[in-house]
Backbone bond lengths (Angstrom), bond angles and torsions (degrees), N, CA, C in turn:
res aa  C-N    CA-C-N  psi(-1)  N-CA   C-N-CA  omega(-1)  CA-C   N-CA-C  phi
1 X - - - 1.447 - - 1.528 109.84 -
2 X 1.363 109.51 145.65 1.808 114.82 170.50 1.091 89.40 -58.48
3 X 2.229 94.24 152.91 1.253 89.12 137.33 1.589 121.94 -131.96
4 X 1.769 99.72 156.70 1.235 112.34 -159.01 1.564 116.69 -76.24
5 X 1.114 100.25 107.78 2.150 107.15 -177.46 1.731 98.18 -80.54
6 X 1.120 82.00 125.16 1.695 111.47 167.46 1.658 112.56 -122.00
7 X 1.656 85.97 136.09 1.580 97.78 178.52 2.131 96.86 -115.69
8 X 1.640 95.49 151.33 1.410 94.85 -154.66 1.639 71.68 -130.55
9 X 1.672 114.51 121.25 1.697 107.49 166.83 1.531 112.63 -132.15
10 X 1.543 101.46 113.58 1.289 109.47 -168.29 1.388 101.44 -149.93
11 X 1.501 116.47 153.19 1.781 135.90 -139.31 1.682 75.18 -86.10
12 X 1.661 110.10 -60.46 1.535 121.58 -163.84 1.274 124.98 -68.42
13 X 1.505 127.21 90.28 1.138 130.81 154.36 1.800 121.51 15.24
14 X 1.737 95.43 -82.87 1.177 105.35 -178.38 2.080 126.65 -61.66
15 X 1.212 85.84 -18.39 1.732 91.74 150.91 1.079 137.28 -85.62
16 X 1.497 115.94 -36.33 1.251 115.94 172.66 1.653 110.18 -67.26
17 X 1.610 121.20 -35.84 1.619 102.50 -179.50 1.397 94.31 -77.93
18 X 1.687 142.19 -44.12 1.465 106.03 -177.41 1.556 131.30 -61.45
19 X 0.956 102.46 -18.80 1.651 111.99 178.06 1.788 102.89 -88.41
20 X 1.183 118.15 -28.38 1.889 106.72 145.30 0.847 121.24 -54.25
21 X 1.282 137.12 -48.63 1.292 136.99 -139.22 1.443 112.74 -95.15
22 X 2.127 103.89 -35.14 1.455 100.93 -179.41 1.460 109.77 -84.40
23 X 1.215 113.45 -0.53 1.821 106.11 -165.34 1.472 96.08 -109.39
24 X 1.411 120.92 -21.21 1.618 112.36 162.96 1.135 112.52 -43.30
25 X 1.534 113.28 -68.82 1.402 118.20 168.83 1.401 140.97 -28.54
26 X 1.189 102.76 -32.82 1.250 119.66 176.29 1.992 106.43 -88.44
27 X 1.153 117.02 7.54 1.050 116.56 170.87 1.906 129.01 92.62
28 X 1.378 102.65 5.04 1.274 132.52 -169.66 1.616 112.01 -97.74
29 X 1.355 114.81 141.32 1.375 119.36 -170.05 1.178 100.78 -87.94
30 X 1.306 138.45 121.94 1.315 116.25 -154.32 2.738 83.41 -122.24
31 X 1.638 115.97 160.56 0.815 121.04 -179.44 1.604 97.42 -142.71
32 X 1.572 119.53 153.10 1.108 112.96 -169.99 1.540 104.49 -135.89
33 X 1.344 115.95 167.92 1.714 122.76 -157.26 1.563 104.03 173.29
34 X 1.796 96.38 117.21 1.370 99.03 -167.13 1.571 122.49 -104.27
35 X 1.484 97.61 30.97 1.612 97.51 -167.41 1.895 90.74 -177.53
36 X 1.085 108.41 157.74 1.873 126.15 -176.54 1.329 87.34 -51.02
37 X 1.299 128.71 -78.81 1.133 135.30 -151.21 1.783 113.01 -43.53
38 X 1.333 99.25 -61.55 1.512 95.04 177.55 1.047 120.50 -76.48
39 X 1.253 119.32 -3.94 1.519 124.26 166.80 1.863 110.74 -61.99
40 X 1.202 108.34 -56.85 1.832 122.60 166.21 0.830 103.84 -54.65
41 X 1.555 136.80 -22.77 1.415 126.61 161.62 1.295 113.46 -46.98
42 X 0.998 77.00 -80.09 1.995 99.28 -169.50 1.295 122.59 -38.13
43 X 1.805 111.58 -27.53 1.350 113.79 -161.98 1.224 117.10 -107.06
44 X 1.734 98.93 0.88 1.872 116.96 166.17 1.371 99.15 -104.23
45 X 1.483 129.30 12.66 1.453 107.47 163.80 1.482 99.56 -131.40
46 X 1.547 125.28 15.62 1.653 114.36 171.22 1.482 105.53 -166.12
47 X 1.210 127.37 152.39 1.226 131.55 -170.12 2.067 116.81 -86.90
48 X 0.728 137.16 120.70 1.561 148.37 -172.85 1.425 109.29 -101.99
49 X 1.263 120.85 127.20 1.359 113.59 177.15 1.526 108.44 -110.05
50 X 1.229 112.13 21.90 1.568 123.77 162.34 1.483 105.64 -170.19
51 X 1.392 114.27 161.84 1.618 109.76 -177.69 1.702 86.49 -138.36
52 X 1.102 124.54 132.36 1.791 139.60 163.55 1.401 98.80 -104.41
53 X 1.730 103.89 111.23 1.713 106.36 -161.93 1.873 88.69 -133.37
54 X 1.576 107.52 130.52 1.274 137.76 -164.38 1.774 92.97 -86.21
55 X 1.396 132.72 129.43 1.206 136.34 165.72 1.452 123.88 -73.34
56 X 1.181 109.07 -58.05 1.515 106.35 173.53 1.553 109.74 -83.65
57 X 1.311 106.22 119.66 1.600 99.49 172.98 2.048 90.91 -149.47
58 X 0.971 95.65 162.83 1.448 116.29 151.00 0.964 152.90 -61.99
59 X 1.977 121.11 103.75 1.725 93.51 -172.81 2.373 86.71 89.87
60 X 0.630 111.68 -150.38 1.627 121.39 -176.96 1.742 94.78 -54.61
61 X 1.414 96.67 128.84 1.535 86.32 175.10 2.063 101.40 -106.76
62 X 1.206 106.84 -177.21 1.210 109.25 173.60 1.991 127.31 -49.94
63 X 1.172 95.02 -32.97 1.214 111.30 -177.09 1.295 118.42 -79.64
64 X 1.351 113.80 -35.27 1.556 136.99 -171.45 1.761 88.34 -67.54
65 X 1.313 94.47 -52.40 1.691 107.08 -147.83 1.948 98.88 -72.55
66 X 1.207 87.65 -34.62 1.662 89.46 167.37 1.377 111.63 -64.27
67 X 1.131 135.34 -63.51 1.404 132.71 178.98 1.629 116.53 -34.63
68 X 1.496 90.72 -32.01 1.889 93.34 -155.40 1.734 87.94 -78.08
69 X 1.637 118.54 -42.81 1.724 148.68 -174.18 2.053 81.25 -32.58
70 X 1.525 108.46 -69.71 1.145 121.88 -146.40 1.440 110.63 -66.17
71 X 1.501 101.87 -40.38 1.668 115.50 161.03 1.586 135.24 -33.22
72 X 1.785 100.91 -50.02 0.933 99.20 153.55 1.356 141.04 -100.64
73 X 1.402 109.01 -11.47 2.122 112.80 161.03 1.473 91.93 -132.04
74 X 1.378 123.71 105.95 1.630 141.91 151.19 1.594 102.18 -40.74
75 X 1.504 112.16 -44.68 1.699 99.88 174.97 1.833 130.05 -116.67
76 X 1.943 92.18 48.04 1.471 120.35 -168.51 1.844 82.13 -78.09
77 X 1.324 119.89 120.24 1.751 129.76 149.68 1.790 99.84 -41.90
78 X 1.037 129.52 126.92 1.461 147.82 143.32 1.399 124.55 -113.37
79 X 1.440 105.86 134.90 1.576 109.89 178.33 1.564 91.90 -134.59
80 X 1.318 101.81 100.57 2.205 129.39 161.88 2.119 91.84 -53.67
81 X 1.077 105.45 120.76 1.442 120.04 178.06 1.545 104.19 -145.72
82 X 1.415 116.90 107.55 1.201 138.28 -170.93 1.681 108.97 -136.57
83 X 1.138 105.56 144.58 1.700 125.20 170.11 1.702 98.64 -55.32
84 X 1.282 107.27 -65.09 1.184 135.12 -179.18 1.820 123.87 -53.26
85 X 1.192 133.01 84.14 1.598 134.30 176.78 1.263 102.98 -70.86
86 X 1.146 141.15 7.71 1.368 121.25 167.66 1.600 117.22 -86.52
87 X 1.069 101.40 -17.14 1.877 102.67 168.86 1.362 108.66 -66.81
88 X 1.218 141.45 -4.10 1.382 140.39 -141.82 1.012 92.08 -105.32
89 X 1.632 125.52 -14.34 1.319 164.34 175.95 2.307 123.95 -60.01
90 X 1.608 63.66 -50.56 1.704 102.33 -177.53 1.748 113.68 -52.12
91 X 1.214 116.22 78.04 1.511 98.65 167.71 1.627 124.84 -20.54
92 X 1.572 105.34 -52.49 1.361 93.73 172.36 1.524 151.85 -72.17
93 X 1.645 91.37 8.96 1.707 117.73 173.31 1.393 105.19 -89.99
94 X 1.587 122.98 -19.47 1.343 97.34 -170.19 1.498 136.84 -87.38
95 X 1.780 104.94 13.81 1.596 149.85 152.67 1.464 97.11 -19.41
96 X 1.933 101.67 -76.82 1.357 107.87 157.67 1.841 147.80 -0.50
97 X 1.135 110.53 125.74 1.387 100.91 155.17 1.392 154.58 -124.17
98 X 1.671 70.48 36.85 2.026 104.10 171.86 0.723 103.17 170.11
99 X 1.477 134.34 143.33 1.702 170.06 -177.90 1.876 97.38 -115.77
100 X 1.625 98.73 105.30 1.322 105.12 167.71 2.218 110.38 -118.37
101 X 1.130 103.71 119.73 1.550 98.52 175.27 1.475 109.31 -71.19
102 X 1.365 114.17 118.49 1.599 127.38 177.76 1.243 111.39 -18.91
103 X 1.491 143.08 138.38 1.785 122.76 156.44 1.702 94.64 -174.25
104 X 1.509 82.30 135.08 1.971 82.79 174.29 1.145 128.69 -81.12
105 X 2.008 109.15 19.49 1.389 97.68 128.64 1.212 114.62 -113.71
106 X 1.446 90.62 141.61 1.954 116.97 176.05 1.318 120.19 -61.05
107 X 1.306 124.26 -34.51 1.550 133.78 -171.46 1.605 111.97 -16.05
108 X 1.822 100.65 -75.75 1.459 110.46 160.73 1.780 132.93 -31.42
109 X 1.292 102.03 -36.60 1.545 111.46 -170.65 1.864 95.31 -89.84
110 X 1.409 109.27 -48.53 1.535 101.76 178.59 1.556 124.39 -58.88
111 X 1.517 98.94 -23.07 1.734 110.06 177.28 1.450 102.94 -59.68
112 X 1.138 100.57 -53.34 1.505 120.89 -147.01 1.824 106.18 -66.29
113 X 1.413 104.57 -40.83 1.442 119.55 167.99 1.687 114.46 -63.40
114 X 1.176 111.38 -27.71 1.466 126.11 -159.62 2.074 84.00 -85.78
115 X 1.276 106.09 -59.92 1.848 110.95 -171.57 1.536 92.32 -67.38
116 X 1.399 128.44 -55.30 1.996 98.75 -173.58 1.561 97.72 -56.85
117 X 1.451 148.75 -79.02 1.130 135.67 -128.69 1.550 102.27 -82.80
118 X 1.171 119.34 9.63 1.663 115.66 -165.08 1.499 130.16 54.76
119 X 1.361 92.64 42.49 1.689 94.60 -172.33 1.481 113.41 -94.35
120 X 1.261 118.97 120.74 1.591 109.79 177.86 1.422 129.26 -83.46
């Protein structure tokens, strides 16, 4: 079986290693990026077959950084993962191809990765 590289971009430290840590487990190559910017890094020098993109951030926000994501792959997988459900709200989230509300449990976020890529 491939395996599936995931990029995880979030301001907070402590999310980005739990959200490493549970999707390693789960067997996933997981890459990390703590802000929009280096996120567009990363995704003009390697290919992602999902992106877990943080809304509120600093400097590039989630939304921004999605736009820029889409700019360069129109059919880049995104999953909008915010503390915050009122963006879910946001016309400009629905770019997206999943709205996960932040929580240290993953269950929701692992589903959600599992239904975009079709993984059973």
């Amino acid at each position: 079986m491939k395996t599936i590289k995931l990029l995880v971009v979030d301001d907070e430290e402590n999310i980005r290693i739990l959200f490493k840590e549970e999707l390693e487990e789960e067997g996933y190559q997981i890459e990390l990026a703590s802000n929009g910017l280096e996120a567009i890094k990363k995704i003009k020098e390697s290919n992602f077959d999902l992106i877990i993109l943080d809304i509120k951030m600093p400097g590039m926000d989630g939304i921004q950084a999605l736009n820029a994501i889409k700019n360069v792959n129109k059919d880049q997988p995104v999953i909008l993962c915010s503390a915050y459900g009122e963006f879910k709200q946001d016309f400009s989230s629905w770019v997206s191809d999943g709205y996960v509300v932040k929580s240290a449990d993953t269950r929701e976020l692992k589903q959600t990765i599992k239904n975009i890529l079709h993984i059973t």
